[in-house]
FIPA-583417 format. One record per residue (C-alpha): residue number from 1; x, y, z. Coordinates in steps of 0.02 Angstrom, whole numbers, m for minus. Example, Ala and Ser with C-alpha at 12.3 -4.5 7.8 and 13.67 -1.06 7.14 Angstrom:
# residues 2
+-----+--------+--------+--------+
:   n :      u :      v :      w :
+-----+--------+--------+--------+
:   1 :    615 :   m225 :    390 :
:   2 :    684 :    m53 :    357 :
+-----+--------+--------+--------+
END
This chain:
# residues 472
+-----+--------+--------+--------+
:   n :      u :      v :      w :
+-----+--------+--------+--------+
:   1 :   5167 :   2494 :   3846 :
:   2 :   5105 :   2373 :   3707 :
:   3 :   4991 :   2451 :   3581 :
:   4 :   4948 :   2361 :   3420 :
:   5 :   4907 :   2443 :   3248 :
:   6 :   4833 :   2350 :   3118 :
:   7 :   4922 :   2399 :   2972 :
:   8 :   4839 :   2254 :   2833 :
:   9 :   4700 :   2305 :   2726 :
:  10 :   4556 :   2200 :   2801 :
:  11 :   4370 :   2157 :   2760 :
:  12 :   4272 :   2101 :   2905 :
:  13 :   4110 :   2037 :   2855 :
:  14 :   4005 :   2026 :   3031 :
:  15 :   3850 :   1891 :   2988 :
:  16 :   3710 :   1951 :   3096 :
:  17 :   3739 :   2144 :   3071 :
:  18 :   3574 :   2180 :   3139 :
:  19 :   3557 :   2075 :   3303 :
:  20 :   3585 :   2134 :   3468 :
:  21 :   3782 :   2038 :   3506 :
:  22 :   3848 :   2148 :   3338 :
:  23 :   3756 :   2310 :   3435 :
:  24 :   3789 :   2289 :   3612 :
:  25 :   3979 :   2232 :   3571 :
:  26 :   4056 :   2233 :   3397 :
:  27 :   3993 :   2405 :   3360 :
:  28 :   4071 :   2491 :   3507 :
:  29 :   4234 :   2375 :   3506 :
:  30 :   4255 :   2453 :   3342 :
:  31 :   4230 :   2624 :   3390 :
:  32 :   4360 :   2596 :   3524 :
:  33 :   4464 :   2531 :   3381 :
:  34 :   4464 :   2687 :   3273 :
:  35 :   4461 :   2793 :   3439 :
:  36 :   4639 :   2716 :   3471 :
:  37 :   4703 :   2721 :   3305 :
:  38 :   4713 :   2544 :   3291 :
:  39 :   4632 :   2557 :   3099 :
:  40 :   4722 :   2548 :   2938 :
:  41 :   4690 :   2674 :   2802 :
:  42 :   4587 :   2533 :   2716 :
:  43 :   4470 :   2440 :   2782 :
:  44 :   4281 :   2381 :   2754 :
:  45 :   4169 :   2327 :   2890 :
:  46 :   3994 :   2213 :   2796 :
:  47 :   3844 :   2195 :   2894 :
:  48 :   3791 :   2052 :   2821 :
:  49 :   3606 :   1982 :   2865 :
:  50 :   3431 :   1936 :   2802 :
:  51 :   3342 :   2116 :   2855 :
:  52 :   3333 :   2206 :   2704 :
:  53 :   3409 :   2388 :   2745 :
:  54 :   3496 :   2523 :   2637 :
:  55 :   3676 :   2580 :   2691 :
:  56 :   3618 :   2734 :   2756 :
:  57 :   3483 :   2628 :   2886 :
:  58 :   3626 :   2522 :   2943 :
:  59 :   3722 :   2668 :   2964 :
:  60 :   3607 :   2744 :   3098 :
:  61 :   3606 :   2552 :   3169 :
:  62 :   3794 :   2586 :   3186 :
:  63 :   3776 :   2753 :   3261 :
:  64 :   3650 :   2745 :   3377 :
:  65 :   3739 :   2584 :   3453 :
:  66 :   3910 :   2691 :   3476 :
:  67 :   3786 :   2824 :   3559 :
:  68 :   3712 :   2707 :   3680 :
:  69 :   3869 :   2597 :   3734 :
:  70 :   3998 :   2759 :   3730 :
:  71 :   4009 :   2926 :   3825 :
:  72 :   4023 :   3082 :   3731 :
:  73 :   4072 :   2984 :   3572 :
:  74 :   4184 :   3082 :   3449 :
:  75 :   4076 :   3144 :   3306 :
:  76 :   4213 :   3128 :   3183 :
:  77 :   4263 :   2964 :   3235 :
:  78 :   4084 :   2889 :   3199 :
:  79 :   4090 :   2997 :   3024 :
:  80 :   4284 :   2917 :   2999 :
:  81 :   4223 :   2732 :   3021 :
:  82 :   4059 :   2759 :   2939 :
:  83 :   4148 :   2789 :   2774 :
:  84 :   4196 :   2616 :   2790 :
:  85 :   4057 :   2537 :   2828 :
:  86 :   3931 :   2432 :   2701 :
:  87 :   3776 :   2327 :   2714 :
:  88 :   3728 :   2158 :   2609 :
:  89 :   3568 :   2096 :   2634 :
:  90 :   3563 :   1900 :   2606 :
:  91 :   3501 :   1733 :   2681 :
:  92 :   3646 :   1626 :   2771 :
:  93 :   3571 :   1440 :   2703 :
:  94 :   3574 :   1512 :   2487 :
:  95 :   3727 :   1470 :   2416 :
:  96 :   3669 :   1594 :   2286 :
:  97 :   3662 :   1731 :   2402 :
:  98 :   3854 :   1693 :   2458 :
:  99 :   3906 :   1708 :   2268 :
: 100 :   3822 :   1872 :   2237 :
: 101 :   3916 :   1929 :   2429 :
: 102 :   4091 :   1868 :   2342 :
: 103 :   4050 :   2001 :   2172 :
: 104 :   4006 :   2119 :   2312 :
: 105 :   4163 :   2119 :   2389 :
: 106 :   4272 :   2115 :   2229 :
: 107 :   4189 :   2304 :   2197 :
: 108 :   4240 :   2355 :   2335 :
: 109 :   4384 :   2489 :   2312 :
: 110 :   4542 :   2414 :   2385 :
: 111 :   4689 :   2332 :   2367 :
: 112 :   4674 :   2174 :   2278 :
: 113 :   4736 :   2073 :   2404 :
: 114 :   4652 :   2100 :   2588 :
: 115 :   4629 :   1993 :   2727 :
: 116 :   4471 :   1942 :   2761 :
: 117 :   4383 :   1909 :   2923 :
: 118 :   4208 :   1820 :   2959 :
: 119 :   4141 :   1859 :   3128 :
: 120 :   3988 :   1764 :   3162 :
: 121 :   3875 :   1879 :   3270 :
: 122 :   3718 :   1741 :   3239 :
: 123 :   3609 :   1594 :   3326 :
: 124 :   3717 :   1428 :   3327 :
: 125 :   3575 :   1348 :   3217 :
: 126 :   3647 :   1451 :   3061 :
: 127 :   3839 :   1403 :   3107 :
: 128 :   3833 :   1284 :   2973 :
: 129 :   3750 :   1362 :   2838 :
: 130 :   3876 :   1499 :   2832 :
: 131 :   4042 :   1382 :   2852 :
: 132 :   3980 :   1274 :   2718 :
: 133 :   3935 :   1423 :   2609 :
: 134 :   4099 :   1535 :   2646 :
: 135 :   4207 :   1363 :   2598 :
: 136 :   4107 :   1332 :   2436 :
: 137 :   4112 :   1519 :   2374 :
: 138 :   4307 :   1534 :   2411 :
: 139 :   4417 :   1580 :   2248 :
: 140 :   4550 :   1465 :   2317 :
: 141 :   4592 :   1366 :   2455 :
: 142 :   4751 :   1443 :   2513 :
: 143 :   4644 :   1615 :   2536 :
: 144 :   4674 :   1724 :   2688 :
: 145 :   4493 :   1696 :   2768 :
: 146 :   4486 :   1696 :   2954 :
: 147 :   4310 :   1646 :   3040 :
: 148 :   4271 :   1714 :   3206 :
: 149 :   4158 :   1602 :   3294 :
: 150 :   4075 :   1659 :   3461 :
: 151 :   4005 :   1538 :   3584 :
: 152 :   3878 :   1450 :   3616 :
: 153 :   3986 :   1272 :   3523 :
: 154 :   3844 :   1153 :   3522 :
: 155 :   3721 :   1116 :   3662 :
: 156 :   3816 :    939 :   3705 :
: 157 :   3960 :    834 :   3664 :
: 158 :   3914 :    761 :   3531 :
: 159 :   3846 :    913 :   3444 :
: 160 :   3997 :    999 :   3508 :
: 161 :   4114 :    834 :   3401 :
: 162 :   3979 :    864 :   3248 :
: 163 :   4016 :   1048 :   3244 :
: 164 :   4207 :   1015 :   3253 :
: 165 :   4212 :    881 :   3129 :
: 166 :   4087 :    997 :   2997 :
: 167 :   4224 :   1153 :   3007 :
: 168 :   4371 :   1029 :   2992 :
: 169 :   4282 :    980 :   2817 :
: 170 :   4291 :   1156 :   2748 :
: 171 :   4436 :   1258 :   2842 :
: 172 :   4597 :   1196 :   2934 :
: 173 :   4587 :   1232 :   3103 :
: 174 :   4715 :   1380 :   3075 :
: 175 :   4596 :   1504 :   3023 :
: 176 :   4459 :   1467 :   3148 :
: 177 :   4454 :   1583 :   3298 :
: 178 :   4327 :   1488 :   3421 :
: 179 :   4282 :   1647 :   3539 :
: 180 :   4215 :   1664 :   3730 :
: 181 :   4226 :   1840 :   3768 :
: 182 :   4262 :   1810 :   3943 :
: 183 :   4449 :   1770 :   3891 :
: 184 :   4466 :   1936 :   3821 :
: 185 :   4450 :   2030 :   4013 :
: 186 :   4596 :   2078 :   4047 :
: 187 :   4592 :   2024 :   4228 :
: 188 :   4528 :   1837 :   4178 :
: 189 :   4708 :   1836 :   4049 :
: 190 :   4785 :   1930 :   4219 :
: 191 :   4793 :   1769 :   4303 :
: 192 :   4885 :   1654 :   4203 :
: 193 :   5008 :   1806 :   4184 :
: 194 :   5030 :   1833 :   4352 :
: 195 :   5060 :   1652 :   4370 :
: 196 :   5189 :   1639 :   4257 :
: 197 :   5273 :   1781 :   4312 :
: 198 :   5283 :   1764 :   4496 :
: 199 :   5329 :   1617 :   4557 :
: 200 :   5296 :   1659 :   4745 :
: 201 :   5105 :   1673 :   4674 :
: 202 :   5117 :   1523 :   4589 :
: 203 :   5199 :   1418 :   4715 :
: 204 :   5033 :   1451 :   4820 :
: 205 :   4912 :   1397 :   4716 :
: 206 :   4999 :   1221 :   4674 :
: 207 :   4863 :   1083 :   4732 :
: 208 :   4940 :   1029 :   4901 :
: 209 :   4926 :   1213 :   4965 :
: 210 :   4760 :   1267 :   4931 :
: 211 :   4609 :   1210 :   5035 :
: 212 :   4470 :   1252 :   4897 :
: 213 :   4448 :   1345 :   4733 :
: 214 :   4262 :   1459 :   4741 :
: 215 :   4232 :   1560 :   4593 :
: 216 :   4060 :   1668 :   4596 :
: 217 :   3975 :   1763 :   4458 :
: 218 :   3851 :   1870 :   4507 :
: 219 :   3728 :   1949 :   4387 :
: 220 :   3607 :   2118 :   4465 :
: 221 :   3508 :   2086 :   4275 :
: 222 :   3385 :   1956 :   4220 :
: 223 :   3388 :   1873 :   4050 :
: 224 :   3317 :   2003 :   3972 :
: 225 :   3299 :   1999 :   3783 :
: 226 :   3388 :   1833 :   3762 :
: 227 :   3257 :   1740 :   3883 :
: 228 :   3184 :   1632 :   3712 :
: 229 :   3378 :   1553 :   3714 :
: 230 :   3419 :   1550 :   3887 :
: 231 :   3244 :   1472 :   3934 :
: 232 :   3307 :   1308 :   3846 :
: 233 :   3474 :   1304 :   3906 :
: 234 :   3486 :   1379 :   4088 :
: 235 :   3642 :   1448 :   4177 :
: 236 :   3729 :   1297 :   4180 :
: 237 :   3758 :   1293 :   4013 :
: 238 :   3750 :   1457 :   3980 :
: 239 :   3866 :   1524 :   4094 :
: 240 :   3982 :   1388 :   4179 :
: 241 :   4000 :   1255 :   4042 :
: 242 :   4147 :   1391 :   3959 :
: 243 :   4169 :   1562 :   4044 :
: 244 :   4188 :   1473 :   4226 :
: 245 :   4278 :   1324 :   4180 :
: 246 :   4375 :   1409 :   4069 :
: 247 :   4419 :   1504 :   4229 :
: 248 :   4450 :   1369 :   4321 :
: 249 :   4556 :   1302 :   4207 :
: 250 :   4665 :   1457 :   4202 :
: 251 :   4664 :   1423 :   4402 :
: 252 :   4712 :   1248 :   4396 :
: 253 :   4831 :   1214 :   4269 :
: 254 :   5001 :   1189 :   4256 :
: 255 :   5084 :   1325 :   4187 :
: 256 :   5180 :   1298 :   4038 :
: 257 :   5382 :   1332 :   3965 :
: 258 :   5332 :   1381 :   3834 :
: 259 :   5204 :   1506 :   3785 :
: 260 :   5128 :   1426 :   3625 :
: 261 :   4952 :   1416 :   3591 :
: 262 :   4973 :   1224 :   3591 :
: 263 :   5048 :   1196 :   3756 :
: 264 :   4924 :   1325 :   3847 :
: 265 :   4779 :   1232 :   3751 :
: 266 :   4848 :   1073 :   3806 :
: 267 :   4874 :   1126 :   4020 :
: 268 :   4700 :   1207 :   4018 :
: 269 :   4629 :   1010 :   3918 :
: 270 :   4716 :    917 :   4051 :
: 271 :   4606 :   1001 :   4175 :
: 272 :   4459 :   1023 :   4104 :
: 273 :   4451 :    832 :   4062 :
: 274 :   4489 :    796 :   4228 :
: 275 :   4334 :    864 :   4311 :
: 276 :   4228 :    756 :   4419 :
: 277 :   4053 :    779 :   4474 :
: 278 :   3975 :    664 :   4596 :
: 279 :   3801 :    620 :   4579 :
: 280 :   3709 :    675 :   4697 :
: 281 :   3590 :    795 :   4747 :
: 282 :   3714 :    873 :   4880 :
: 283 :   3850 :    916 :   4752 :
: 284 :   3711 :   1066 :   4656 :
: 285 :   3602 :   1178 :   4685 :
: 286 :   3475 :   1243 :   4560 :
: 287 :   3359 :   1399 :   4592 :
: 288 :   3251 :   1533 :   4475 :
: 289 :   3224 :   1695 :   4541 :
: 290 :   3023 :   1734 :   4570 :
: 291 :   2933 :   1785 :   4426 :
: 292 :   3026 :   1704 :   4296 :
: 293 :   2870 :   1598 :   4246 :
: 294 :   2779 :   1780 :   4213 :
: 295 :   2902 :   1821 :   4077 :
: 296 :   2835 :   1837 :   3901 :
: 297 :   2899 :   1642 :   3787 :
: 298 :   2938 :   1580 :   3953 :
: 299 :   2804 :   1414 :   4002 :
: 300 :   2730 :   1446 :   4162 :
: 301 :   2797 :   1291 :   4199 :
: 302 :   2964 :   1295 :   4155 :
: 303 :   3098 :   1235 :   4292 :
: 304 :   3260 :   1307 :   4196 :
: 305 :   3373 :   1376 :   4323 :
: 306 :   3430 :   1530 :   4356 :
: 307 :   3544 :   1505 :   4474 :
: 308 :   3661 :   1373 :   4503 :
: 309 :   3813 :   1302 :   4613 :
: 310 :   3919 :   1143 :   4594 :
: 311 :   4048 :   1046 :   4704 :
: 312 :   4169 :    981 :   4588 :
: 313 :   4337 :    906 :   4594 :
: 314 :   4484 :    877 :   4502 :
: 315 :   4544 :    686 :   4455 :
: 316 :   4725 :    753 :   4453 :
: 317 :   4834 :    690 :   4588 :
: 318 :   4905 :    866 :   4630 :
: 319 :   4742 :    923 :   4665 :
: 320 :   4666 :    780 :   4757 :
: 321 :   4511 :    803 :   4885 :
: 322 :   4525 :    988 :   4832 :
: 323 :   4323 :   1040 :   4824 :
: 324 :   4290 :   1167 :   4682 :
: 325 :   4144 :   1264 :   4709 :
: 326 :   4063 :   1370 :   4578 :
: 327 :   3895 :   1487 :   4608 :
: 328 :   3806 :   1600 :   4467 :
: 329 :   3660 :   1668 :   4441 :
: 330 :   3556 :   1819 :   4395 :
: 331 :   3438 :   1950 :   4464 :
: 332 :   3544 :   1938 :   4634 :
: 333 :   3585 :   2074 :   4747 :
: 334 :   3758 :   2143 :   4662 :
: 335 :   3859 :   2120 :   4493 :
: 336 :   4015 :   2033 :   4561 :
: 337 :   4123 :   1894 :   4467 :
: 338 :   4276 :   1832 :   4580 :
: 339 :   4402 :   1688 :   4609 :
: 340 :   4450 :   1649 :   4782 :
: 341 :   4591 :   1505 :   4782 :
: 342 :   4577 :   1483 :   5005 :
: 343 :   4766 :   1408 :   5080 :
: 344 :   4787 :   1269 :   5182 :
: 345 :   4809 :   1318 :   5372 :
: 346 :   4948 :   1223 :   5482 :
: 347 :   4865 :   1077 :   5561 :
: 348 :   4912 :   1172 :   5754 :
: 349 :   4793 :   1338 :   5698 :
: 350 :   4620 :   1342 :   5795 :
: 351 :   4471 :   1318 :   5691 :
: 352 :   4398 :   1489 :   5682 :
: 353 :   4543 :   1570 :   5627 :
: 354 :   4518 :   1635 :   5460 :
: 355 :   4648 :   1554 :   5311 :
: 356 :   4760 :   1670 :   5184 :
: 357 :   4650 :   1705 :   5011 :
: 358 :   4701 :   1730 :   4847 :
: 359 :   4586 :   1835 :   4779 :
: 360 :   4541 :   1871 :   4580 :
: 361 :   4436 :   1996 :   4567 :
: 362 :   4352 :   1997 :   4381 :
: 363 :   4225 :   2124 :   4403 :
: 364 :   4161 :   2258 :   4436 :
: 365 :   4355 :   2319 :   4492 :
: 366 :   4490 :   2197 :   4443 :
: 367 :   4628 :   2179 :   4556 :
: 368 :   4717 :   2049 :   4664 :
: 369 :   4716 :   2046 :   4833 :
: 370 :   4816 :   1925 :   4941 :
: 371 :   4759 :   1913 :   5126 :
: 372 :   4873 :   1865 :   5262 :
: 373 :   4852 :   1857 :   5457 :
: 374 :   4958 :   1970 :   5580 :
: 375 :   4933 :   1940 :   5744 :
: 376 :   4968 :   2024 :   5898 :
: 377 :   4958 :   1937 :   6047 :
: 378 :   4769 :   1883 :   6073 :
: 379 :   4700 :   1983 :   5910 :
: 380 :   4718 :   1930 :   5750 :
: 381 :   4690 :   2061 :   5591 :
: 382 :   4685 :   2048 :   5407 :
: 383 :   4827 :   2141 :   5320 :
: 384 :   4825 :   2149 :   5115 :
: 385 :   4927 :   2101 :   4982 :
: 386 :   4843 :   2208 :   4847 :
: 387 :   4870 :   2278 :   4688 :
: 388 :   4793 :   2452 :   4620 :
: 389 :   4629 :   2480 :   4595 :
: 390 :   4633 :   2397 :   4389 :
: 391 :   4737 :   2276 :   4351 :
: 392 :   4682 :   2333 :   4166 :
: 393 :   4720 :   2498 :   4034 :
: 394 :   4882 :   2486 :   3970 :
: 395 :   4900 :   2456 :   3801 :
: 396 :   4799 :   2329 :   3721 :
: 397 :   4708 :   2316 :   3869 :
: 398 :   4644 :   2482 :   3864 :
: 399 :   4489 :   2391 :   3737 :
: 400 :   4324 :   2310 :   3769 :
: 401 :   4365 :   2117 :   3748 :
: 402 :   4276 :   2098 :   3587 :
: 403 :   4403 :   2243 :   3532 :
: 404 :   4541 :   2165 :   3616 :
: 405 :   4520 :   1991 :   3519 :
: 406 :   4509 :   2068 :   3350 :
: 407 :   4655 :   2114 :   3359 :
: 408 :   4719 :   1953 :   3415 :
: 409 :   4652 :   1865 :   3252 :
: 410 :   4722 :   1981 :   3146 :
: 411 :   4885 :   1951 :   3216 :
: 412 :   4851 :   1775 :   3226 :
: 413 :   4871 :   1775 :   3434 :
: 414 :   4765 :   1619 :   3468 :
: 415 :   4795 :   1584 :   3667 :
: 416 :   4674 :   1676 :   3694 :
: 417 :   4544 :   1581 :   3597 :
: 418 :   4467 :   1397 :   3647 :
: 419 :   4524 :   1225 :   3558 :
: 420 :   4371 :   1102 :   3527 :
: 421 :   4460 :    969 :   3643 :
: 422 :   4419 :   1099 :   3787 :
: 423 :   4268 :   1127 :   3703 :
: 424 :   4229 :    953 :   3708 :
: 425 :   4285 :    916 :   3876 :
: 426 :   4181 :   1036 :   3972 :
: 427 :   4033 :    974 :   3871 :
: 428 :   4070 :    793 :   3913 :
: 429 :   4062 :    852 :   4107 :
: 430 :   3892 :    970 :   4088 :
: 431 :   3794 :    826 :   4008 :
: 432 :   3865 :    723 :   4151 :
: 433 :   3762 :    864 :   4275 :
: 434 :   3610 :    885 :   4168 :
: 435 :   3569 :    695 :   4120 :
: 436 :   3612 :    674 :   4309 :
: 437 :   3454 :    826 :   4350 :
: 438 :   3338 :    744 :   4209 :
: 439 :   3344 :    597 :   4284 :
: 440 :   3330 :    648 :   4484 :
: 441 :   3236 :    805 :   4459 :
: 442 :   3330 :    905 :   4601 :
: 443 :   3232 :   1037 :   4679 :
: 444 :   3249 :   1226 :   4585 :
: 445 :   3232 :   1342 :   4742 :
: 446 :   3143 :   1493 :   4721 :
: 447 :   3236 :   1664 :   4774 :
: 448 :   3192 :   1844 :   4789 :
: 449 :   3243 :   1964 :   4638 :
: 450 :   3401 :   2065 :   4720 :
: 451 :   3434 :   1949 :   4865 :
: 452 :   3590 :   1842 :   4881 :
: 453 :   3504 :   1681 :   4785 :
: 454 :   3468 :   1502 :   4846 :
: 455 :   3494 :   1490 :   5065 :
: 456 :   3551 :   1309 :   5006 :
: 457 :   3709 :   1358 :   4933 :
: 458 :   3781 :   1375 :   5085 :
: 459 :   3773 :   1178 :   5098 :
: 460 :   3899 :   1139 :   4959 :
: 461 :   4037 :   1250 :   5060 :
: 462 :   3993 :   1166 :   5225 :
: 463 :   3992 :    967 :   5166 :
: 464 :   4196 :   1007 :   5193 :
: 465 :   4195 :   1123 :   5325 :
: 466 :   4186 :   1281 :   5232 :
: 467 :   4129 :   1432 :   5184 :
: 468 :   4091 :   1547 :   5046 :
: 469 :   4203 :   1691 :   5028 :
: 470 :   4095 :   1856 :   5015 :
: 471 :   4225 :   1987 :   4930 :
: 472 :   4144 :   2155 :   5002 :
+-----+--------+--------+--------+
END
C-alpha cells in the first residue's frame, strides 16, 4: 500500500479563499489530508481574496464547508487544521497588495525556509494578475514557489498560446502545475495503469481491434450556481474540450517505456493533435434541457448547449476509420461517466450478435468490466470479466482528487497534470466545432429535465452501424 506523508514545511496560499471551488473541494481535500495524517507539523494554509473577513469568519468558512462535504467530521481534526489556517484580504491586480502578502508571510512562525504553493481557486480573467504579481514580489528567482493552476486555460487557442507564453515570462514551466481534476479519479489514472500493466488488456485496445471508442458523461444536476460562466461557454467547452479528451487520450495513446512526465505528455499530444472533426451537421448534436431560458443571468434567448455529442476520429494510421463518439450533458436521467472501447467481431459473426466491451467505468462505481460471449448451441449469453466493486482506496487513492494532486505537487509528480501543447491541441480542435456551429447554426434540441437527452444522438452511433452502449 502506497501512502504519502508530506514531511516539508509548506505554505499554501489558495487565491479565491472565499469562492465556491476552494469550499466545495480544497476545504474538504484538506480535511481528508489531516484525517490521513498526510500533514507536517508545520504548515500554513492563506485564504487569500478581496472579501474583507477576520480569521475567525474564515474560520467558520472553513468549518462549515468540512461539515457540509464530510460525514461525522472529527471535531479535533477541524480544531488541528484550524490552528493553521490564516486569512489575507487583498485585490489580485495591486502589486501593492502582493508586497504587503510577502511581509505577511515572513511573520508567520516557521522555519525560514518553506515551500510554498499557489493554488489558484479564481475566474481565469484574474490568472494573470496574480502570475505577474507572484513573479514581481519573489525575493529571488531560484525560490521554491509552485503555482497550481485549475482549468478553465483560455477560452481558444490562441488565448490558450497567450496564457502559455505570459507564465513562460515569469516562471519556468517546472513549477507550474496546470490542473483538471478529472485526472486525479483514480479510475480515469486506472486506465493507463491497467494498460501498462497488462498487456492482454492492452493488446485489445490497439486501433485495428476495436470497432469504436464511446465515452458518456452523464450529469442528474443543472448548472447551478456557475450558470453566469457556463452560459457563455456551453458543455463543449466546458466539459469535453479537457476532461473527455483528456480521456480519450488516455484511451488512445500509445503507451510509453518509460514512465516520465515527458513521454506520457508527449503519447497523450500525439493524439490529441490528431483529432478530426468533419463538418457537418451529422457529426454533433447540440441540445438544452427545458427551462434553461427561465434561469436567473441566463437571456431568454440564449442557444448555449447543454448537451452535446460528437463523431470524431483519429488521423493516426493505427486508428483509422475508428468513429469516436462522445455524449455529455446535464439535468439527464442518471449521474453516469463511462468508457466503452467496443472489439471488432470476425467478419463470419451474424449481425445482431452483440461484440466483446471494454468497459471503464468512472462513476458513480469504478470498475472494469470486460464482456465476452459464451455460447451454447443456439443461445448466446454475456459472461464478465470484472473487477471488484472500486477500483479505488488504497493508499493515495483513498483522497478526493483535489487531495490526491496536492500531494502530487509537493512531490513534484507531474503525469498527472496537463502540458500546454495538449492544452493547445484540444483547443485548436473545439474552435474547429464551434466556428463550424457559428457559422451553420445547427439545431439545439430541446429535452426533458431527467430524461435520457437529445432522441438525435442516437444518429451519430448509427451513421456506422452502431450503437450506444447503455452501462446499466
Amino acid at each position: 500500500m502506497q501512502i504519502f506523508k508530506i514531511d516539508k514545511p509548506f505554505v499554501l496560499t489558495i487565491f479565491g479563499a472565499s469562492g465556491d471551488l476552494a469550499k466545495l473541494k480544497l476545504f474538504p481535500a484538506l480535511y481528508s489530508l489531516a484525517e490521513q495524517k498526510r500533514l507536517p507539523k508545520e504548515y500554513y494554509i492563506v485564504g487569500y481574496a478581496r472579501t474583507k473577513m477576520s480569521n475567525q469568519d474564515f474560520h467558520k468558512i472553513f468549518t462549515d464547508s468540512i461539515k457540509k462535504a464530510h460525514k461525522n467530521p472529527d471535531p479535533k481534526i477541524i480544531k488541528s487544521i484550524l490552528k493553521h489556517i490564516t486569512y489575507f484580504a487583498g485585490q489580485y491586480s495591486r502589486k501593492s497588495d502582493f508586497i504587503e502578502y510577502r511581509n505577511y508571510l515572513k511573520k508567520l512562525k516557521g522555519p525560514k525556509i518553506m515551500m510554498k504553493l499557489a493554488y489558484f481557486s479564481v475566474p481565469p480573467t484574474v490568472f494573470k494578475d496574480i502570475i505577474k504579481n507572484l513573479g514581481d514580489t519573489r525575493r529571488r528567482p531560484n525560490e521554491d514557489l509552485r503555482l497550481i493552476i485549475e482549468k478553465p486555460f483560455g477560452e481558444d487557442t490562441q488565448s490558450a498560446e497567450e496564457l502559455f507564453h505570459f507564465v513562460a515570462r515569469y516562471f519556468h514551466e517546472e513549477a507550474v502545475y496546470l490542473l483538471d481534476h478529472y485526472l486525479g479519479k483514480s479510475a480515469v489514472q486506472s486506465i493507463l495503469n491497467l494498460r501498462h500493466a497488462n498487456r492482454m488488456l492492452n493488446l485489445m485496445m490497439k486501433g485495428p481491434e476495436v470497432a469504436n471508442i464511446q465515452i458518456t458523461a452523464f450529469e442528474k444536476l443543472g448548472v447551478e450556481s456557475r450558470i453566469g460562466y457556463f452560459d457563455k461557454v456551453g458543455t463543449v467547452k466546458d466539459m469535453i474540450q479537457s476532461h473527455l479528451l483528456q480521456i480519450l487520450a488516455l484511451v488512445g495513446m500509445s503507451i510509453p517505456i518509460s514512465e516520465t512526465e515527458e513521454s506520457l505528455h508527449r503519447e497523450k499530444y500525439t493524439i490529441l493533435s490528431a483529432l478530426r472533426f468533419i463538418e457537418s451537421q451529422k457529426n454533433l448534436v447540440l441540445g438544452q434541457y427545458e427551462g434553461y431560458n427561465s434561469q436567473k443571468d441566463v437571456p431568454k434567448s440564449s442557444k448555449t448547449e447543454t448537451f452535446a455529442g460528437l463523431r470524431l476520429f483519429i488521423d493516426r494510421e493505427s486508428w483509422y476509420k475508428v468513429p469516436i463518439y462522445i455524449r455529455t450533458g446535464k439535468q439527464l436521467h442518471e449521474k453516469h461517466t463511462y468508457v466503452v472501447v467496443e472489439l471488432k467481431k470476425f467478419g463470419f459473426q451474424p449481425k445482431e450478435e452483440e461484440p466483446n466491451r471494454i468497459i471503464f467505468e468512472l462513476q458513480p462505481n469504478e470498475k472494469i468490466n470486460i464482456r465476452l460471449i459464451n455460447k451454447h448451441g443456439a443461445k448466446s449469453n454475456y459472461q464478465s470479466l470484472e473487477t471488484s466493486d472500486s477500483i479505488a482506496c488504497d493508499g493515495d487513492f483513498c483522497l478526493p482528487e483535489h487531495g490526491l494532486l496536492l500531494l502530487d505537487v509537493v512531490r513534484q509528480k507531474r503525469c498527472n497534470f496537463l502540458s500546454f501543447p495538449e492544452i493547445i491541441a484540444t483547443w485548436k480542435i473545439i474552435d474547429k466545432i464551434t466556428n463550424f456551429v457559428k457559422k451553420n447554426k445547427p439545431k439545439v434540441e430541446k429535452y426533458k429535465k431527467g430524461s435520457p437527452g437529445p432522441r438525435s444522438q442516437e444518429d451519430l452511433t448509427k451513421l456506422d452501424g452502431f450503437k450506444w452502449f447503455d452501462n446499466h
